[in-house]
C-alpha positions as a LaTeX table, in Angstrom:
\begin{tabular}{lrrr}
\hline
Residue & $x$ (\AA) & $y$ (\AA) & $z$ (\AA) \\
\hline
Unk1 & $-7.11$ & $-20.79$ & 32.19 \\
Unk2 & $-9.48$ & $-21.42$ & 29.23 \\
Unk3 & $-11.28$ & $-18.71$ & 27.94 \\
Unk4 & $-14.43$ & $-19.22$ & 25.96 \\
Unk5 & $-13.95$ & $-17.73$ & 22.39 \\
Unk6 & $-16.90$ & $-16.21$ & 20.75 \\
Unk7 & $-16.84$ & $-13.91$ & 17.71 \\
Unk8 & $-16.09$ & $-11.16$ & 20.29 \\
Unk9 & $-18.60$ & $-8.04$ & 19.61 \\
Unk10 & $-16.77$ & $-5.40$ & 21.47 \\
Unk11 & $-18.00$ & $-1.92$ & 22.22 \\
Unk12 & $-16.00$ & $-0.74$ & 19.40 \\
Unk13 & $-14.95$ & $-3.23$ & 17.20 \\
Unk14 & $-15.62$ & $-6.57$ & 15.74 \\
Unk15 & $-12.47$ & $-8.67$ & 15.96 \\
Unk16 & $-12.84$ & $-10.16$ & 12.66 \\
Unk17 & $-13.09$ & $-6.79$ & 10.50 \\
Unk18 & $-10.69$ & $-5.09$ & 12.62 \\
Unk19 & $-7.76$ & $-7.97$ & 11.54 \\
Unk20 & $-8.80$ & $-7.95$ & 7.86 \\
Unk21 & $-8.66$ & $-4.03$ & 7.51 \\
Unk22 & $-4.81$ & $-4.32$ & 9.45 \\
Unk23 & $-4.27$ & $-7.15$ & 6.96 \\
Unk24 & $-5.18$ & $-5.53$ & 4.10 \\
Unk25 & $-3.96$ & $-1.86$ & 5.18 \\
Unk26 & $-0.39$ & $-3.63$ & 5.45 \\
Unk27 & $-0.48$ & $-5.60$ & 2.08 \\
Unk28 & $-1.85$ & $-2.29$ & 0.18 \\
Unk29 & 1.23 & $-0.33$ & 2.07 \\
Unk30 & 3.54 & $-2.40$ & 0.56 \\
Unk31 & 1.54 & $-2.06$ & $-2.60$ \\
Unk32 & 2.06 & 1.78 & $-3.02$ \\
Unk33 & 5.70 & 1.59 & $-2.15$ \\
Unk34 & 6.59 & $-0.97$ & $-4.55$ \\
Unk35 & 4.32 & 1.46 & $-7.20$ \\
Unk36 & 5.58 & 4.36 & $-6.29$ \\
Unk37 & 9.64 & 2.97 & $-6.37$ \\
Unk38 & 9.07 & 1.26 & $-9.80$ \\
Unk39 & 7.63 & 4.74 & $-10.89$ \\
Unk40 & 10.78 & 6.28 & $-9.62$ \\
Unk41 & 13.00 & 3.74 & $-10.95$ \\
Unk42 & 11.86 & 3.48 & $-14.54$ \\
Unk43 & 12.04 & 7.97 & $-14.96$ \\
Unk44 & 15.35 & 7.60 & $-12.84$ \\
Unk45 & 17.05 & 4.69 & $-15.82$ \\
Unk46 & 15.18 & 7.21 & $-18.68$ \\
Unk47 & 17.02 & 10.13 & $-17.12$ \\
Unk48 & 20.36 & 8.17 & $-16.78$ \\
Unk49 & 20.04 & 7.12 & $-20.42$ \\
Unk50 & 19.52 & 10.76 & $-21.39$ \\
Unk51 & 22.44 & 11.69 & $-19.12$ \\
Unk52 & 25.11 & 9.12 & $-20.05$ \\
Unk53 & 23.88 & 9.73 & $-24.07$ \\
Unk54 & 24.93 & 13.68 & $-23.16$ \\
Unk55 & 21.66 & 15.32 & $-23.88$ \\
Unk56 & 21.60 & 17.25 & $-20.29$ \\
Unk57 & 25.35 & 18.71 & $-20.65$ \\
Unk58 & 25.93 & 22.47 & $-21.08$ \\
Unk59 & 29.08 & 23.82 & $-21.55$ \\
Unk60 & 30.09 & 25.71 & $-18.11$ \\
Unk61 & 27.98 & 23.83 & $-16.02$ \\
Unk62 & 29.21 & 23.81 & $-12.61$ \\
Unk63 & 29.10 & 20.91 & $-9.93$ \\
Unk64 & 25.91 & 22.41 & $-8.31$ \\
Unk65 & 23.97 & 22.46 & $-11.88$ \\
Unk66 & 24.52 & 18.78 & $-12.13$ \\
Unk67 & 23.49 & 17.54 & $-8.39$ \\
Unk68 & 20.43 & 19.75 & $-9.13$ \\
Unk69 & 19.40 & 17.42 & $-12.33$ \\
Unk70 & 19.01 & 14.06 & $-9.85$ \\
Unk71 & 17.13 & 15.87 & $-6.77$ \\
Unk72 & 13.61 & 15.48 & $-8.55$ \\
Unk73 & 13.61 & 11.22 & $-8.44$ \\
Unk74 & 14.11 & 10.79 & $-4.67$ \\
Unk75 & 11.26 & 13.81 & $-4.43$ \\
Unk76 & 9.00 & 11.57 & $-6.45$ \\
Unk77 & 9.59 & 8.36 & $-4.44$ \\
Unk78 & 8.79 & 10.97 & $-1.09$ \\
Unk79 & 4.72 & 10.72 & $-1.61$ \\
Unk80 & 5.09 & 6.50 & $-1.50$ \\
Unk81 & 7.13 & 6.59 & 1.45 \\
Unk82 & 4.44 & 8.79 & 3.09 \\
Unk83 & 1.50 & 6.70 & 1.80 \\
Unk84 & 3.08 & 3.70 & 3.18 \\
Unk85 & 4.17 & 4.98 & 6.41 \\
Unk86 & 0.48 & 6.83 & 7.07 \\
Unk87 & $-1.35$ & 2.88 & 6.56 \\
Unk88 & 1.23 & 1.29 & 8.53 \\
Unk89 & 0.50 & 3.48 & 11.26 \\
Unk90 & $-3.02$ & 2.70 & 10.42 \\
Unk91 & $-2.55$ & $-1.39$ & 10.48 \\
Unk92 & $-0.27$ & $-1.29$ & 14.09 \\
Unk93 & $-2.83$ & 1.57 & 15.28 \\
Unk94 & $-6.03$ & $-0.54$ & 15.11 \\
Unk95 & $-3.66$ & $-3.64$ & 16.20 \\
Unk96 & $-3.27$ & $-1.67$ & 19.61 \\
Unk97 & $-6.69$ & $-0.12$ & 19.95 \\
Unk98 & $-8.19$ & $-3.50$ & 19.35 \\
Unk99 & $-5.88$ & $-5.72$ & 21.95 \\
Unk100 & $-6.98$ & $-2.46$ & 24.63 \\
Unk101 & $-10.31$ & $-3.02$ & 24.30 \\
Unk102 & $-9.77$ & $-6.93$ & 24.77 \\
Unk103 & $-7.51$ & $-6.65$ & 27.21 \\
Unk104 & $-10.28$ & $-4.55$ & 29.11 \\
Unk105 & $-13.17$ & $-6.80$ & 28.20 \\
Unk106 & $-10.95$ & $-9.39$ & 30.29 \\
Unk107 & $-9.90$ & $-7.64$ & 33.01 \\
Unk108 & $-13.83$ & $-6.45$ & 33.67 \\
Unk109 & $-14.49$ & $-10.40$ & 33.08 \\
Unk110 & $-12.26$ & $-11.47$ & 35.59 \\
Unk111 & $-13.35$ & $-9.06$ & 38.50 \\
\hline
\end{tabular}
């Protein structure tokens, strides 16, 4: 069955904008992750250098004191992983929403 293919101006969307704004909402995703883990990264190796060099060791410190120095690098990765999450959501979301309203269009075509 051949459909004819026009430039499909739905009720709601417009084909075209709707697959450039999930394009683009997936590349800019992987954007802020990659930002946000080279952000983490580079304070994690300045904190390790620190560390290993003995700057952030106190006599007494127990075992608790020193897990408590590396909980603040995955913390600043967490906003990234949110960001990137959030427009991935956003890129499958409008995905869906668009192939419902053409797989409506064709079903009210075809009765």
């Amino acid at each position: 069955m051949q459909e004819k293919r026009d430039n499909f101006y739905a009720t709601y969307f417009n084909k075209d904008t709707v697959l450039k704004f999930s394009r683009w909402a997936g590349i800019f995703a992987w954007v802020v992750l990659v930002i946000y883990g080279a952000i983490a990264l580079n304070s994690f190796i300045q904190f390790m250098t620190q560390f290993m060099s003995g700057l952030f060791y106190q006599k007494g410190m127990s075992v608790f004191d020193l897990i408590s120095f590396f909980t603040p690098y995955p913390m600043q990765l967490a906003p990234g992983v949110a960001y990137f999450f959030a427009l991935k959501f956003l890129q499958h979301a409008s995905l869906i929403l668009l192939d419902i309203e053409e797989s409506a269009r064709r079903t009210a075509r075809e009765k």
